[in-house]
N, C-alpha and C positions, 0 to 999 in steps of 0.2 A: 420255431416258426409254426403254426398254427395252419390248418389244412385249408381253410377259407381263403387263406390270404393268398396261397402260393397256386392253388387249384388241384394238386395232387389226389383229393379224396373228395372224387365227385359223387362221392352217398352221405357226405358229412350233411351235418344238419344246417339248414340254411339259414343266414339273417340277412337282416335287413342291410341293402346296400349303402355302403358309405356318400356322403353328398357329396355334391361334386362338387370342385374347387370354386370357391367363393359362394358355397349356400350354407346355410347355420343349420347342425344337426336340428332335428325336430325328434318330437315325443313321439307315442304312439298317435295318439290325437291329434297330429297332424300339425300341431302350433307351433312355434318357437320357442327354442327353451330361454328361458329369460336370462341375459347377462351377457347372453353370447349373439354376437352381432354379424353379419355378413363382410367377408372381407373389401377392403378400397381395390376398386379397378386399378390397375398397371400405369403409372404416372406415363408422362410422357405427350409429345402428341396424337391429336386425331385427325391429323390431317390424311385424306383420300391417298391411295397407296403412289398414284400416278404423279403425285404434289410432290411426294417425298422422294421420288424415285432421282429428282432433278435438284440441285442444291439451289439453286440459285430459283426455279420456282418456289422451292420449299422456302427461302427466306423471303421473299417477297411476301408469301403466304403469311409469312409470322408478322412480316409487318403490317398488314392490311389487318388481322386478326388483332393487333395490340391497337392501331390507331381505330377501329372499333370500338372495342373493350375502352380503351381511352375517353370516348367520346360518348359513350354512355354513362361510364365511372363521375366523369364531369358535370352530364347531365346530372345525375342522384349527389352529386357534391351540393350543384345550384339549389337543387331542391329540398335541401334540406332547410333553410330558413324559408324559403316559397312554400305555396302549398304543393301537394304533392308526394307519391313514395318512393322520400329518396334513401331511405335505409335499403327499401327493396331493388330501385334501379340501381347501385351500388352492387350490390351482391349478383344483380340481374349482370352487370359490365365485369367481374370475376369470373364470373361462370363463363363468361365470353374469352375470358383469357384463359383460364384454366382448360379449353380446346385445345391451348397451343403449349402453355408454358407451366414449367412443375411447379415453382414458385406459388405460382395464383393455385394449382391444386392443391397445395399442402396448406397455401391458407384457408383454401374451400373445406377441407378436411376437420382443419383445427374446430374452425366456424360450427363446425355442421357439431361436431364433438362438443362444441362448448352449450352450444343451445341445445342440446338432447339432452347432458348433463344438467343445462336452469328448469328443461323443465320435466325433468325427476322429481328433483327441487323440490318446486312449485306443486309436486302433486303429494308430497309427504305431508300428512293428516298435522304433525306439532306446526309446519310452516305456514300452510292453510291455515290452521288456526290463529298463528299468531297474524300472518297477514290481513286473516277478516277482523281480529280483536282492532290492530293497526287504524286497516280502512274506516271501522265504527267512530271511535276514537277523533281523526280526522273528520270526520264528516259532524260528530257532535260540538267540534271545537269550531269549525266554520260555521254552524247551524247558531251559536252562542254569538262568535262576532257579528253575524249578519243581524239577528236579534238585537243587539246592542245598538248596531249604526241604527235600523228602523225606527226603534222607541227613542232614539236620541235625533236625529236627525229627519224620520219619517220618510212618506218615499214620494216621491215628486218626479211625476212624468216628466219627458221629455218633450212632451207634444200638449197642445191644450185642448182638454174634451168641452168643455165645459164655458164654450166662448159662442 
């Protein structure tokens, strides 16, 4: 045991205090050290203490909180051939369940995990690369058919200017 940890040697030499539970050590420089991430809040619900105290309010509570969540989830279902964000009202109507039920957190979690990881991804210089080679690539091959259809077919409004 070491004299910091237990308090016995209060002239030992001081460090820096350990973070508290759920904050990512940091450097001296006050950043984040890179890799290491702050830990997930406590699954479970958040419903107000007075909700939970009562069974039978506390399920009602879960079921108002799920036909919500439901009814948003539905809404970003519709919207997804419509216009409109329904990737984001989707995730917007999880987040609404993930209030109540562990299920919707641990798929909030996975989610959140999976999209930090694309866009690591996405920032690694060979990916980038090969992505913008990609994009040009694409863009040179539609630039070639659109050329093609014009000299072949020419381009002919929709409307008559010239009546």
């Amino acid at each position: 045991m070491n004299a910091e940890s237990d308090g016995r040697d209060p002239g030992g030499a001081t460090a820096q205090p350990a973070p508290a539970a759920g904050e990512a050590p940091r450097e001296a420089t006050g950043d984040v050290i890179p890799g290491v991430t702050k830990e997930d809040p406590a699954l479970g619900s958040r419903a107000p203490g007075f909700i939970k105290a009562s069974r039978a309010l506390h399920l009602s509570w879960q079921v108002g909180v799920f036909v919500v969540g439901l009814a948003v989830v539905v809404a970003g279902i519709i919207m997804l051939p419509l216009p409109g964000p329904g990737w984001l009202v989707i995730f917007g109507g999880m987040a609404i369940w993930a209030t109540e039920f562990v299920w919707a957190q641990l798929v909030l979690r996975w989610t959140r995990r999976k999209v930090t990881e694309a866009a690591q991804r996405a920032l690694d210089p060979k990916v980038r690369r090969r992505n913008i080679i990609l994009t040009v690539t694409g863009l040179v091959i539609i630039a070639v058919l659109v050329g093609i259809y014009v000299w072949k077919f020419g381009i002919v409004m929709p409307w008559k200017i010239h009546e």
